[in-house]
mmCIF file as gemmi writes it, N, C-alpha and C atoms, coordinates in Angstrom:
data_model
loop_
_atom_site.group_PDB
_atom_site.id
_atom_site.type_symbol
_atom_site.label_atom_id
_atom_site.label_alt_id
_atom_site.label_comp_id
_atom_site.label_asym_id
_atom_site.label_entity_id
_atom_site.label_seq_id
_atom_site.pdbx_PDB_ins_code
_atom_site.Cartn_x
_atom_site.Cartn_y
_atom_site.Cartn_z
_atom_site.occupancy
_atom_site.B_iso_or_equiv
_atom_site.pdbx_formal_charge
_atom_site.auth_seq_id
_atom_site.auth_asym_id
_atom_site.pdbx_PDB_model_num
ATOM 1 N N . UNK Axp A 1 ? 17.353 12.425 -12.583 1 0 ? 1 A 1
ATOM 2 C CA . UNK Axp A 1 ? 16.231 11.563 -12.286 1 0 ? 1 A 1
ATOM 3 C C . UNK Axp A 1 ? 16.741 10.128 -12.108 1 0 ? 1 A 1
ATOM 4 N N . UNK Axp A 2 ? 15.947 9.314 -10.912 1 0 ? 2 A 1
ATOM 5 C CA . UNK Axp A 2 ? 16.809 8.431 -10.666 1 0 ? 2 A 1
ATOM 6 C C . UNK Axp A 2 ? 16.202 7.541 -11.474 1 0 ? 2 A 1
ATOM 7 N N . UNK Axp A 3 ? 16.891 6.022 -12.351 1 0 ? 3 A 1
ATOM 8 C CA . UNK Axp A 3 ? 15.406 5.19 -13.023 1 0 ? 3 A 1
ATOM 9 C C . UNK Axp A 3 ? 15.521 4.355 -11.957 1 0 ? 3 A 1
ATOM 10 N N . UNK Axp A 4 ? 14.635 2.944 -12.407 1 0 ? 4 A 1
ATOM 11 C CA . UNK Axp A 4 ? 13.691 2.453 -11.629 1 0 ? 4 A 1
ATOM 12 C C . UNK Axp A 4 ? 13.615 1.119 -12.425 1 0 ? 4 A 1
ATOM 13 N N . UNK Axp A 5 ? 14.551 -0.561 -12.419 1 0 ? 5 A 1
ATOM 14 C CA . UNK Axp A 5 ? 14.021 -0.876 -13.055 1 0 ? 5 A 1
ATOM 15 C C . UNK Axp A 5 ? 13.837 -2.621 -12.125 1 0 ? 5 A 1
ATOM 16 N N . UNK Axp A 6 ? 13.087 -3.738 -12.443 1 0 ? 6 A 1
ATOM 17 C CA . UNK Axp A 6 ? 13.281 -4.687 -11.628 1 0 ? 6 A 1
ATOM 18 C C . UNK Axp A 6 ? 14.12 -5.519 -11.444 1 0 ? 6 A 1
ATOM 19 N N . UNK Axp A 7 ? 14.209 -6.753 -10.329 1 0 ? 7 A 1
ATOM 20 C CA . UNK Axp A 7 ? 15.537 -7.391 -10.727 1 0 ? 7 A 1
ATOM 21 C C . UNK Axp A 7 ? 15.019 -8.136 -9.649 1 0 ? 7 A 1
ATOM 22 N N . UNK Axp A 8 ? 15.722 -9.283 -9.67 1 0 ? 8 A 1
ATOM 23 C CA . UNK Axp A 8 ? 15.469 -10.542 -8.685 1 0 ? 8 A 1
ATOM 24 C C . UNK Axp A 8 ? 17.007 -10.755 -8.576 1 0 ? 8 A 1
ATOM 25 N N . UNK Axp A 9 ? 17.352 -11.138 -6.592 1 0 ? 9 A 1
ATOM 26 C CA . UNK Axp A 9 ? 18.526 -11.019 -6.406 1 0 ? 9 A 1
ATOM 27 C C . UNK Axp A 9 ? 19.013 -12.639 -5.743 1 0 ? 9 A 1
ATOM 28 N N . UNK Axp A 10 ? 19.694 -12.947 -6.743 1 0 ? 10 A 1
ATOM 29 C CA . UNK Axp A 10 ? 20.311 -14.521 -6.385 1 0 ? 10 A 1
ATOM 30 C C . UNK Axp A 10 ? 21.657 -14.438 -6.334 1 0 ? 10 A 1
ATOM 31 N N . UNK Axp A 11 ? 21.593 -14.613 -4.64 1 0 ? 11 A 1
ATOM 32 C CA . UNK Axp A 11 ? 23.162 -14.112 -4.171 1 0 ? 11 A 1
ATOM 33 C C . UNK Axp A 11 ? 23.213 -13.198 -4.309 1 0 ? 11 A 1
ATOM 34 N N . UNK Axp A 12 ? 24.126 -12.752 -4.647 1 0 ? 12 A 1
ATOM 35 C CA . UNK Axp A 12 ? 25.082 -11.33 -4.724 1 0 ? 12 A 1
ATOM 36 C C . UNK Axp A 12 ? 24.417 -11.023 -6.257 1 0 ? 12 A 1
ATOM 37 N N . UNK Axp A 13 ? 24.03 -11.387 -7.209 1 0 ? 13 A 1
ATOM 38 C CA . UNK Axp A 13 ? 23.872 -11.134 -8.683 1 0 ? 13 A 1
ATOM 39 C C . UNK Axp A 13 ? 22.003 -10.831 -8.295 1 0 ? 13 A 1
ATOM 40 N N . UNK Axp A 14 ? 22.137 -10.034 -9.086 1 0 ? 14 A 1
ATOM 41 C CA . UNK Axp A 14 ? 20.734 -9.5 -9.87 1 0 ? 14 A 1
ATOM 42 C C . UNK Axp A 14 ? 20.656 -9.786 -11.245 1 0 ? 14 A 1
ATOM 43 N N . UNK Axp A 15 ? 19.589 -10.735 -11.18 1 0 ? 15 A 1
ATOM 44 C CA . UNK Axp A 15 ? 18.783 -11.066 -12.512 1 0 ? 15 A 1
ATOM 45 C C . UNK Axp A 15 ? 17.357 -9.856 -13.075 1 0 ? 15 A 1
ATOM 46 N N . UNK Axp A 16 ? 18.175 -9.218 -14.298 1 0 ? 16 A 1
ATOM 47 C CA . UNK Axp A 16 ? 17.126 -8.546 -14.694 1 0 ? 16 A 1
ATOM 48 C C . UNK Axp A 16 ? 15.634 -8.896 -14.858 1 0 ? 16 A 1
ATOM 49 N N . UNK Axp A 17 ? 14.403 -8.083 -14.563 1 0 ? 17 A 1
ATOM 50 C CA . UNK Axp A 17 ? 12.924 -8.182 -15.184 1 0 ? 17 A 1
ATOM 51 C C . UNK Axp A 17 ? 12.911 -7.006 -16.031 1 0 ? 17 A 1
ATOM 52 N N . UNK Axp A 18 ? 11.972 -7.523 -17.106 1 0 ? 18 A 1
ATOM 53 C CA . UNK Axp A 18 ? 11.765 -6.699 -17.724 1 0 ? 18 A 1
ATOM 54 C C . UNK Axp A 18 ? 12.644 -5.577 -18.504 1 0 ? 18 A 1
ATOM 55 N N . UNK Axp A 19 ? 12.36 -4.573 -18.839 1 0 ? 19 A 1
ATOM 56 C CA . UNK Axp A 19 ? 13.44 -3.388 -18.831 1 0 ? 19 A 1
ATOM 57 C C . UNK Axp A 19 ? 14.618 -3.646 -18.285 1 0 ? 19 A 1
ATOM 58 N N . UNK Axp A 20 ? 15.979 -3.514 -18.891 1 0 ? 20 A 1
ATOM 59 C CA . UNK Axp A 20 ? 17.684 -3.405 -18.275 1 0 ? 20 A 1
ATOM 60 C C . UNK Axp A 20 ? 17.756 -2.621 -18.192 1 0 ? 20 A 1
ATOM 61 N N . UNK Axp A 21 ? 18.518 -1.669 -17.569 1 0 ? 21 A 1
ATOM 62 C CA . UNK Axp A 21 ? 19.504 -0.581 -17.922 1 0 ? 21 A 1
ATOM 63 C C . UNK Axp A 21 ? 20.893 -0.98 -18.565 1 0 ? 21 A 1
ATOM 64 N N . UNK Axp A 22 ? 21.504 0.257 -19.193 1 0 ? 22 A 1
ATOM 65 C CA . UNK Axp A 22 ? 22.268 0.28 -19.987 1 0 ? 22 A 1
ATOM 66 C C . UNK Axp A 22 ? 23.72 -0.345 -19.649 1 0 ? 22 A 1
ATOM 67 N N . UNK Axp A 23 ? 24.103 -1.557 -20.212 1 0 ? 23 A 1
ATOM 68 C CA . UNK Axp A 23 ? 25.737 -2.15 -19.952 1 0 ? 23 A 1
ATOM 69 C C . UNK Axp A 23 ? 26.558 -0.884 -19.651 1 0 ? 23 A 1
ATOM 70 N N . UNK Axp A 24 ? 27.312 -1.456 -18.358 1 0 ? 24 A 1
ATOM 71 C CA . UNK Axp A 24 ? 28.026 -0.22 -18.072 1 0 ? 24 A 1
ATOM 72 C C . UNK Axp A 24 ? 29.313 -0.987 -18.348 1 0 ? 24 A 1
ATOM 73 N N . UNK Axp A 25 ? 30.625 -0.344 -18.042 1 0 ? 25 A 1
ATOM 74 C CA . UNK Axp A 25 ? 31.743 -1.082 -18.341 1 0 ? 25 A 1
ATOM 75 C C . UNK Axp A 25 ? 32.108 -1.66 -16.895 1 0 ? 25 A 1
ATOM 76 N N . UNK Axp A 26 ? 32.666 -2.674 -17.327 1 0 ? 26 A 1
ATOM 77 C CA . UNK Axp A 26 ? 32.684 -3.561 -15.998 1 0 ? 26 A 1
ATOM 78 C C . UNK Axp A 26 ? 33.95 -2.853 -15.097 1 0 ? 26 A 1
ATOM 79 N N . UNK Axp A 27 ? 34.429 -1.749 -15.244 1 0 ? 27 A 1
ATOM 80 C CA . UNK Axp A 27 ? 35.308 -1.094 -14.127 1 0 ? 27 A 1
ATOM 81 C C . UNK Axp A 27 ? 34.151 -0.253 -13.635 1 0 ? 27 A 1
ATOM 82 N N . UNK Axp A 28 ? 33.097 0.037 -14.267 1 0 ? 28 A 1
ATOM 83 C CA . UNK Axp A 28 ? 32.488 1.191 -13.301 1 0 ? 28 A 1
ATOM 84 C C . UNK Axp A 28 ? 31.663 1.131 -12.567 1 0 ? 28 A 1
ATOM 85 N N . UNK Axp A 29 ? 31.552 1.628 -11.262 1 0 ? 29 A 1
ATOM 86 C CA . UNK Axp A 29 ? 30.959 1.307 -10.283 1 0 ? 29 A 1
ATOM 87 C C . UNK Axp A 29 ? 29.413 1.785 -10.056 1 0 ? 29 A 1
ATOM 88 N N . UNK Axp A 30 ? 28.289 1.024 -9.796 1 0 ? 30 A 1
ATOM 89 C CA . UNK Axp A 30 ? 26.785 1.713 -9.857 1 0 ? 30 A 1
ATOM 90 C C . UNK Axp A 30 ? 26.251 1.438 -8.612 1 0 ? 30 A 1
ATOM 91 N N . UNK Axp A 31 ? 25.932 2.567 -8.148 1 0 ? 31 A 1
ATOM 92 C CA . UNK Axp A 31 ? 25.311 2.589 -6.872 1 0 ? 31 A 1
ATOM 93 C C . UNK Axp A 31 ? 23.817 2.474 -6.546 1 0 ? 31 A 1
ATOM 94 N N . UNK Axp A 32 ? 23.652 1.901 -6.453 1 0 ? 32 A 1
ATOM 95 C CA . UNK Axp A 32 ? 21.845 1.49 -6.508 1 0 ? 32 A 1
ATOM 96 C C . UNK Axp A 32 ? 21.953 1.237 -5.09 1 0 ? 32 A 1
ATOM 97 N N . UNK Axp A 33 ? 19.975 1.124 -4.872 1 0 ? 33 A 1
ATOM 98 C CA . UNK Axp A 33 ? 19.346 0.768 -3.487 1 0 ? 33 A 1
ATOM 99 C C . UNK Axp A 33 ? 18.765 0.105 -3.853 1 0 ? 33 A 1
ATOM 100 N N . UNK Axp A 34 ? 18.361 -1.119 -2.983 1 0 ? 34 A 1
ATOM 101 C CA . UNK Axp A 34 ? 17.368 -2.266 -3.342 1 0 ? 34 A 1
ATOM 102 C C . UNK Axp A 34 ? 16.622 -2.495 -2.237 1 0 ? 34 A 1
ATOM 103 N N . UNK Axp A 35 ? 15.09 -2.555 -2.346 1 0 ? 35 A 1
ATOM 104 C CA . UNK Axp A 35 ? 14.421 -2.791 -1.417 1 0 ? 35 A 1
ATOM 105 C C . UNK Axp A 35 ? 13.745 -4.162 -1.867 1 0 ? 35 A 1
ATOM 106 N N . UNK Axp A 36 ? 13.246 -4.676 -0.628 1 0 ? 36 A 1
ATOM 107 C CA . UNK Axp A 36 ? 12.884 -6.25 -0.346 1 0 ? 36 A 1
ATOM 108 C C . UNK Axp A 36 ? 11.378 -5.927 -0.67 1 0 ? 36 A 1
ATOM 109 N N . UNK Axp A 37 ? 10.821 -6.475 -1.642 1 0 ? 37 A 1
ATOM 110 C CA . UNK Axp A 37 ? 8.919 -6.514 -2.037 1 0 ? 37 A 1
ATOM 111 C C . UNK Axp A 37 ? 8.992 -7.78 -1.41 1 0 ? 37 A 1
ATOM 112 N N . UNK Axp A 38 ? 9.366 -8.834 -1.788 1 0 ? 38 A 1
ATOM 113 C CA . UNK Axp A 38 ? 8.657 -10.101 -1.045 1 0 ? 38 A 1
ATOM 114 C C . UNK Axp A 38 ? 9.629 -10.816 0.146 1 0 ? 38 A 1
ATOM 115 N N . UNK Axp A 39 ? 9.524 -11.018 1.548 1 0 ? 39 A 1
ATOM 116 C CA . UNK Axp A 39 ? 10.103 -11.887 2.037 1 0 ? 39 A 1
ATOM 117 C C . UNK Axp A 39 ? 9.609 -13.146 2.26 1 0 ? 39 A 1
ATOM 118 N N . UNK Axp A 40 ? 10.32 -13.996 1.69 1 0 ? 40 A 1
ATOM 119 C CA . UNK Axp A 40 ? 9.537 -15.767 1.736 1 0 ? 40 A 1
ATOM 120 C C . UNK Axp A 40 ? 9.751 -16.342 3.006 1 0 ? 40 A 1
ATOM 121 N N . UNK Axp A 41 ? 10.871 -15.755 4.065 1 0 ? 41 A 1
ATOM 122 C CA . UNK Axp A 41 ? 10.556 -16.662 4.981 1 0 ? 41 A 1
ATOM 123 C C . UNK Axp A 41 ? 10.24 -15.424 6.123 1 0 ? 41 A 1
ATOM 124 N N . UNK Axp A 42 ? 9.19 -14.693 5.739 1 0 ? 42 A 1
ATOM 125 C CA . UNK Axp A 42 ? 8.61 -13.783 7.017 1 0 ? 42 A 1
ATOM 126 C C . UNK Axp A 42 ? 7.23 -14.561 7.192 1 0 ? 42 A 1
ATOM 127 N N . UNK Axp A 43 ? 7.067 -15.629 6.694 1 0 ? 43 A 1
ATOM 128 C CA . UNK Axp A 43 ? 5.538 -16.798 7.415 1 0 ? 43 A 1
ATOM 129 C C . UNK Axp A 43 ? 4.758 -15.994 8.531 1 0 ? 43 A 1
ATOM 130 N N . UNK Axp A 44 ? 5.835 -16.477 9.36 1 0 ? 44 A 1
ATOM 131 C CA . UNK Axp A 44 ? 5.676 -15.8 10.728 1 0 ? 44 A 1
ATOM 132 C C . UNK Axp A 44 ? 4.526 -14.528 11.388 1 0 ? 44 A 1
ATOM 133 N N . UNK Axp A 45 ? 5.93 -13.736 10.206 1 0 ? 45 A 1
ATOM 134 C CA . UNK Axp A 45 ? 5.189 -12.459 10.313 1 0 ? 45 A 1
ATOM 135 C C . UNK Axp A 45 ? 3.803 -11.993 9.432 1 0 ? 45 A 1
ATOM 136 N N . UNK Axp A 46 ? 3.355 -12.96 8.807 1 0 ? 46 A 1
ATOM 137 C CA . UNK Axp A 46 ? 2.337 -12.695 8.051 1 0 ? 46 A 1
ATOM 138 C C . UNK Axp A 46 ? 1.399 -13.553 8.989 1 0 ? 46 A 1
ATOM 139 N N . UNK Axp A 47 ? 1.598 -14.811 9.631 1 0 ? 47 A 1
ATOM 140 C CA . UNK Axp A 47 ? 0.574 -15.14 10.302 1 0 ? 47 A 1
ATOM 141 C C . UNK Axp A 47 ? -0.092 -14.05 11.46 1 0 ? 47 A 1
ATOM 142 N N . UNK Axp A 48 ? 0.955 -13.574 11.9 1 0 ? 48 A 1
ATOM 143 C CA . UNK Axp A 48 ? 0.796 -12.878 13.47 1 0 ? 48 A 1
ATOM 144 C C . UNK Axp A 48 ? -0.1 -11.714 12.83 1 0 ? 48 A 1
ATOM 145 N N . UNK Axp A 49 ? 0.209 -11.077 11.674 1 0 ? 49 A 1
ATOM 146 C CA . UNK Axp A 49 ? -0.687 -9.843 10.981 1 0 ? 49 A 1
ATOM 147 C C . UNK Axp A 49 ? -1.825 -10.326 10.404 1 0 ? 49 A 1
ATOM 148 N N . UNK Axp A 50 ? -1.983 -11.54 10.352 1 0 ? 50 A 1
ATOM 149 C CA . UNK Axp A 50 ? -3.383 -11.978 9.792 1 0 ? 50 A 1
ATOM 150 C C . UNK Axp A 50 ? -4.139 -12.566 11.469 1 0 ? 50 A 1
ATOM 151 N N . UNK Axp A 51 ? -3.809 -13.11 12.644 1 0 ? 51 A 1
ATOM 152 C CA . UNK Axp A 51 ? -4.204 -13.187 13.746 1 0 ? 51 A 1
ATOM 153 C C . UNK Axp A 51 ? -4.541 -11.719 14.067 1 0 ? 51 A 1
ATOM 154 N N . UNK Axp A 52 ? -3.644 -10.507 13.651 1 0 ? 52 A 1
ATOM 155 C CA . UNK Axp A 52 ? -4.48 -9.153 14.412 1 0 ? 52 A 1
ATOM 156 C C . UNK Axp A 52 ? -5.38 -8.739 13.776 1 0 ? 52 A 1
ATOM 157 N N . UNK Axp A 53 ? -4.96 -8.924 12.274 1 0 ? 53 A 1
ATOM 158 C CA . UNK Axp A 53 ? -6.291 -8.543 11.555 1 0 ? 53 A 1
ATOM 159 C C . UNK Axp A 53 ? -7.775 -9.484 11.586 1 0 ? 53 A 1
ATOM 160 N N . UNK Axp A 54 ? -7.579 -10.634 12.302 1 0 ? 54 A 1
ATOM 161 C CA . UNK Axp A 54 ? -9.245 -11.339 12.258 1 0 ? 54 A 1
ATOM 162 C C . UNK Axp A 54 ? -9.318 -10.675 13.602 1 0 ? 54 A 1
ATOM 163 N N . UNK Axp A 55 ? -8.796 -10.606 15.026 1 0 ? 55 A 1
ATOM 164 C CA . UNK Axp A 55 ? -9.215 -10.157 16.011 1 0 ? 55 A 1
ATOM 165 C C . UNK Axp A 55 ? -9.856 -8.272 15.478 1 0 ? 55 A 1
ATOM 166 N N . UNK Axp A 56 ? -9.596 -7.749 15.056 1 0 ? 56 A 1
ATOM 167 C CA . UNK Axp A 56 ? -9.947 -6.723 15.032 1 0 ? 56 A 1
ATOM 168 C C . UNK Axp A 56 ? -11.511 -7.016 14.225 1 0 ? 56 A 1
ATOM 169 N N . UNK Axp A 57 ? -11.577 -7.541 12.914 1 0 ? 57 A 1
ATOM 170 C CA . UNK Axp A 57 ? -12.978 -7.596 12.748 1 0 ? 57 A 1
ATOM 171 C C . UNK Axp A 57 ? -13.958 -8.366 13.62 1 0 ? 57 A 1
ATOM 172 N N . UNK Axp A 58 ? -13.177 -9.496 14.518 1 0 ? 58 A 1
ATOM 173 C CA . UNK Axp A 58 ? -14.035 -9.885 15.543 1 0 ? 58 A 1
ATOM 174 C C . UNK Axp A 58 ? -14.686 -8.967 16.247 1 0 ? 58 A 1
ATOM 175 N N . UNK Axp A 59 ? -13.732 -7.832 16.366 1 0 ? 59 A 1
ATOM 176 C CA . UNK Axp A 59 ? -14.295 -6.73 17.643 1 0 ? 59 A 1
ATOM 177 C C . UNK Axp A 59 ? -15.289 -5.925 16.829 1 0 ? 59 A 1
ATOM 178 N N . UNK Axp A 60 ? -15.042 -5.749 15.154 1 0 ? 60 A 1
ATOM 179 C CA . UNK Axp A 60 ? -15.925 -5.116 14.606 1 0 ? 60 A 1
ATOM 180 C C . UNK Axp A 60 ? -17.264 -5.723 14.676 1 0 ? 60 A 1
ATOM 181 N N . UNK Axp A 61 ? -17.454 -6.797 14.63 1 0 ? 61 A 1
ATOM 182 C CA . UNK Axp A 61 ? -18.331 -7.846 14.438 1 0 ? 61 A 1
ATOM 183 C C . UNK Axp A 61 ? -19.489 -7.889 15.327 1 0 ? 61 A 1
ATOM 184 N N . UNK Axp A 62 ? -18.391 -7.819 16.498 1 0 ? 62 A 1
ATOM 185 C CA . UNK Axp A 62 ? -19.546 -7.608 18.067 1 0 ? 62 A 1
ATOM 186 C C . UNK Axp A 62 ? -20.055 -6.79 18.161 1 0 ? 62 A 1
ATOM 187 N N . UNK Axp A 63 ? -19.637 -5.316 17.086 1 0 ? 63 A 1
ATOM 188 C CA . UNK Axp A 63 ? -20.089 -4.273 17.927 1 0 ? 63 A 1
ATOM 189 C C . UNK Axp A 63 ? -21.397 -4.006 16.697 1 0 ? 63 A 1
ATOM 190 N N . UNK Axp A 64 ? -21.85 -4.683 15.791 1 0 ? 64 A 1
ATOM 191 C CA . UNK Axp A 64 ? -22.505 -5.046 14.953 1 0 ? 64 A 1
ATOM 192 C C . UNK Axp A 64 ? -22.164 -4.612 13.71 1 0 ? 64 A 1
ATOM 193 N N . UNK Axp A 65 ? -20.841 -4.279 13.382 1 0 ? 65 A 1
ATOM 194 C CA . UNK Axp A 65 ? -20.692 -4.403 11.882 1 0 ? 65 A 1
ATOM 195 C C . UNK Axp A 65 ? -20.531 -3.079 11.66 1 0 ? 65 A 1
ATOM 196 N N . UNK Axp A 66 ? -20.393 -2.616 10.11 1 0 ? 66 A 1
ATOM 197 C CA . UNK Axp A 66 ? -20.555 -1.473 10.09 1 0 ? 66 A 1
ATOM 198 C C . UNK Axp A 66 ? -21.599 -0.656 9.916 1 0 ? 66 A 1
ATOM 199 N N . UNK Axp A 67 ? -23.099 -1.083 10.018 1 0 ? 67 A 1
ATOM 200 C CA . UNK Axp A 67 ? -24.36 -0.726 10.276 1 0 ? 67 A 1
ATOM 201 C C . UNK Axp A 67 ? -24.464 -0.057 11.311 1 0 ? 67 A 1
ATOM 202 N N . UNK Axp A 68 ? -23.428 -0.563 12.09 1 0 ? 68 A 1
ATOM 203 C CA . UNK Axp A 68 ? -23.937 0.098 13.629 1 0 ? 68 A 1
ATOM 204 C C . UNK Axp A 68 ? -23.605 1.658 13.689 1 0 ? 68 A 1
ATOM 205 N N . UNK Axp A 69 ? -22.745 1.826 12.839 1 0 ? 69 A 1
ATOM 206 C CA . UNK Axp A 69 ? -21.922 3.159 12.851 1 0 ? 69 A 1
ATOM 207 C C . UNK Axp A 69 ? -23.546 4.471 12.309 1 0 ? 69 A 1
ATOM 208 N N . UNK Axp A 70 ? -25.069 3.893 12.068 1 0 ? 70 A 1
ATOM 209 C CA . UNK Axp A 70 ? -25.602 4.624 11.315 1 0 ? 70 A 1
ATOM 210 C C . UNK Axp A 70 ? -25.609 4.841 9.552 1 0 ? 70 A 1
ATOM 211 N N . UNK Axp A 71 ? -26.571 5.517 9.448 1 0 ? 71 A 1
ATOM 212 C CA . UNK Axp A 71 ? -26.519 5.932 7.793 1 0 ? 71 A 1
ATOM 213 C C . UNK Axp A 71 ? -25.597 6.774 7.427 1 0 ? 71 A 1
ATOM 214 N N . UNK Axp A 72 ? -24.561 6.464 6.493 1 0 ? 72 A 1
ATOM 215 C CA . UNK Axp A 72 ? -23.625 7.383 5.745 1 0 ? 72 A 1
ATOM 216 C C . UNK Axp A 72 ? -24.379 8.29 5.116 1 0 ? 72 A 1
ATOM 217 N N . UNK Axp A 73 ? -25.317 8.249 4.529 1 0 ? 73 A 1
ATOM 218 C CA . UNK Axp A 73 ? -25.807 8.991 3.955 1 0 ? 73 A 1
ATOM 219 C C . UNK Axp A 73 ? -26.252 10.547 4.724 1 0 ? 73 A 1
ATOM 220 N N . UNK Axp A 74 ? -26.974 10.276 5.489 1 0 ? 74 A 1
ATOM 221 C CA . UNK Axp A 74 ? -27.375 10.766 6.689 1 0 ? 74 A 1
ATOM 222 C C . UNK Axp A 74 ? -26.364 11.727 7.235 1 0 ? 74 A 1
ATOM 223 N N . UNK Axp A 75 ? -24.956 10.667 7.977 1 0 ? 75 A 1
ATOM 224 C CA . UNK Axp A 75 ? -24.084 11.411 8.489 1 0 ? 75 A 1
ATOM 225 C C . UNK Axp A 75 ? -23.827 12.946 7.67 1 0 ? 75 A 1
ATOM 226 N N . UNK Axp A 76 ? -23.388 12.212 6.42 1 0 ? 76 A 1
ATOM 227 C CA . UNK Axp A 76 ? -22.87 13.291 5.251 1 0 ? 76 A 1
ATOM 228 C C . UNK Axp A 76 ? -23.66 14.416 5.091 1 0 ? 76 A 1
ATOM 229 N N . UNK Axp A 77 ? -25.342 14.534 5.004 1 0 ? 77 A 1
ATOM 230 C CA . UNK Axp A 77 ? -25.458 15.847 5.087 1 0 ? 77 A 1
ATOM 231 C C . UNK Axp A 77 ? -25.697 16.451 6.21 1 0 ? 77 A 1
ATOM 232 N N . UNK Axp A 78 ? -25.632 15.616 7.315 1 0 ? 78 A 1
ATOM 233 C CA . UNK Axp A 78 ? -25.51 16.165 8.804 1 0 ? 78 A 1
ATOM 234 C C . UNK Axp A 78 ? -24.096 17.345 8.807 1 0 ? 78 A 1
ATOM 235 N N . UNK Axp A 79 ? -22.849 16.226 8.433 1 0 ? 79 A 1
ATOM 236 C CA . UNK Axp A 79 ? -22.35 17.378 9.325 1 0 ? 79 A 1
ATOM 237 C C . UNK Axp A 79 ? -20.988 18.019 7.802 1 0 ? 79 A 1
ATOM 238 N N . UNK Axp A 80 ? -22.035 18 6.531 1 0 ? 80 A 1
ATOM 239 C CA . UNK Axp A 80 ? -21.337 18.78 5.806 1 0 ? 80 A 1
ATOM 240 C C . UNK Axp A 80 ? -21.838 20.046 5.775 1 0 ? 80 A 1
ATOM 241 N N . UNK Axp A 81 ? -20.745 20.814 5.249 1 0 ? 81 A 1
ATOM 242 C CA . UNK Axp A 81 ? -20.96 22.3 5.132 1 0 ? 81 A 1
ATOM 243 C C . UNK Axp A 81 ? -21.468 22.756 4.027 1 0 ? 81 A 1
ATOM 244 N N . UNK Axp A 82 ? -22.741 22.97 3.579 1 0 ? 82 A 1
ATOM 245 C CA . UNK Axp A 82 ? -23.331 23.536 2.338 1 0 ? 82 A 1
ATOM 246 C C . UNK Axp A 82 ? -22.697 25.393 2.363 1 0 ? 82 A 1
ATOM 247 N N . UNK Axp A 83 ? -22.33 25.268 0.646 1 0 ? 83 A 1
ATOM 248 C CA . UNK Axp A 83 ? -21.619 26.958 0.592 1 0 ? 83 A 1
ATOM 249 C C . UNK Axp A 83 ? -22.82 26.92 -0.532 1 0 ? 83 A 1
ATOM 250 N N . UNK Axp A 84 ? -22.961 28.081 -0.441 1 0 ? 84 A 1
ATOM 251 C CA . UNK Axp A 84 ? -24.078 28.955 -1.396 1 0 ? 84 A 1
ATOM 252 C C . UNK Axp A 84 ? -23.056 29.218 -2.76 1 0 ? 84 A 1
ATOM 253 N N . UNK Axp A 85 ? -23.289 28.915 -3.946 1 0 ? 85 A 1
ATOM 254 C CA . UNK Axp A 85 ? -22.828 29.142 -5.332 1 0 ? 85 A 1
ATOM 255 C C . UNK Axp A 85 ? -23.218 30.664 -5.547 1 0 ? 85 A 1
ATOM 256 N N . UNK Axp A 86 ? -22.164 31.209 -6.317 1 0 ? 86 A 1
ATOM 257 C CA . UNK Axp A 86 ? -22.507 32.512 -6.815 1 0 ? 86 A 1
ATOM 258 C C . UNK Axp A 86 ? -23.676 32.124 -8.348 1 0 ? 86 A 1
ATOM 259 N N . UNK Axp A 87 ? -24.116 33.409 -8.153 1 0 ? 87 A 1
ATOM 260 C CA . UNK Axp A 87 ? -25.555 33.39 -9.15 1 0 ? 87 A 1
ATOM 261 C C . UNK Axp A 87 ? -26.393 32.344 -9.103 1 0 ? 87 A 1
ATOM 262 N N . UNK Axp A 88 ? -26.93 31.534 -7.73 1 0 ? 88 A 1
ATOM 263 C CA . UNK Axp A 88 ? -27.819 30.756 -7.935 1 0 ? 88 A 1
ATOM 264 C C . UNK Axp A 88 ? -28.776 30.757 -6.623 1 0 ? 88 A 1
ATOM 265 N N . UNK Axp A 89 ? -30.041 30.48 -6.837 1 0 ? 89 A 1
ATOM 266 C CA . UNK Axp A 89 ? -30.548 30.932 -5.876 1 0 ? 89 A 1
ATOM 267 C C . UNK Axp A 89 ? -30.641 29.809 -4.257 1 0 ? 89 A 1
ATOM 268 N N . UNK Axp A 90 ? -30.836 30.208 -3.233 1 0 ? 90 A 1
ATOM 269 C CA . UNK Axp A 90 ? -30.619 29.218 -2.254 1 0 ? 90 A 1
ATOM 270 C C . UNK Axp A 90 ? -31.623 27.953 -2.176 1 0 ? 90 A 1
C-alpha cells in the first residue's frame, strides 16, 4: 500500500505537513510522485476558466435559467420506471 503524506516543495527540498514518514537512512533512495495542487503563477489560466465559465451561465441565463428546463418534479415521475414490490398491493 502506497502512503500518502503532504509536503510543500522549496526547490529541490520538501518541507513536511502534517504527518512525516519514517527517517530513512540518508544512502537510501525513495521514490515518490508528486503532484502540483496549487499553481501560483497559472493567473492566466484561471482567468480564461472563469471568462468560460461566466459565458456559459450567460447562455444559461438567456435561455431563462434553470426554470426553463420545467418541473423536476414532474420530469421524475414522468419518465421514471415504477416496479411493483413483492407482497404489496398496486
Amino acid at each position: 500500500m502506497r502512503a500518502t503524506y503532504r509536503a510543500v516543495l522549496h526547490g529541490n527540498r520538501l518541507e513536511w505537513r502534517d504527518e512525516q514518514p519514517e527517517t530513512f537512512p540518508p544512502d537510501r533512495e525513495v521514490e515518490v510522485f508528486v503532484t502540483i495542487l496549487d499553481n501560483p503563477d497559472s493567473s492566466t489560466t484561471a482567468r480564461t476558466r472563469g471568462a468560460a465559465m461566466a459565458a456559459h451561465l450567460d447562455r444559461l441565463a438567456a435561455a431563462g435559467g434553470p426554470g426553463s428546463f420545467g418541473d423536476a418534479a414532474e420530469w421524475e415521475r414522468d419518465t421514471r420506471q415504477e416496479r411493483s414490490l413483492p407482497h404489496r398491493d398496486s
